[in-house]
Phi, psi and omega in degrees: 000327186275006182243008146293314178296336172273319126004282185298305168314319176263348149296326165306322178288321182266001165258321161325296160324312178276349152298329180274333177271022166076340174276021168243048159320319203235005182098173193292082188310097175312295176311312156320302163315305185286329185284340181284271215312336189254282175346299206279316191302347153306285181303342192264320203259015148278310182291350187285298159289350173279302150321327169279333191081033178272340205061222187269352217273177162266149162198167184307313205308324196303300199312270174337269179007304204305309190290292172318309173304301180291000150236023170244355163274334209274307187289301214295340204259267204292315159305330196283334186279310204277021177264316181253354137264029183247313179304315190268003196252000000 
């Protein structure tokens, strides 16, 4: 149960992201969602939480954390894509 619930968390946390970056103009890229959103909140919200002195636990720093990863995984993803189609074009 507890790895569905992490699951669920990080697509929501990686469709939150593209929303705040403006990008579900045309709807919510899901895939997309679910590989940011589960990255980043591994990376944002353990240094976020580690950092805070939270340990493993949830806590708000974990949460933030969480967001901020998915959406600096989310821009780096959306530069990259429009970087390789201005290349090839």
């Amino acid at each position: 149960m507890l790895i569905l619930a992490i699951l669920l968390f990080g697509m929501l946390v990686g469709a939150a992201a593209q929303l705040i970056l403006g990008k579900a103009k045309g709807g919510i890229n899901w895939p997309m969602a679910f590989a940011t959103g589960i990255a980043g909140s591994f990376l944002g919200g353990l240094l976020a939480s580690l950092v805070a002195g939270d340990g493993l636990e949830l806590r708000p720093s974990g949460i933030l954390g969480s967001i901020v990863g998915a959406v600096l995984l989310t821009a780096g993803w959306l530069w990259w894509q429009r970087r390789s189609s201005s290349a090839t074009a």
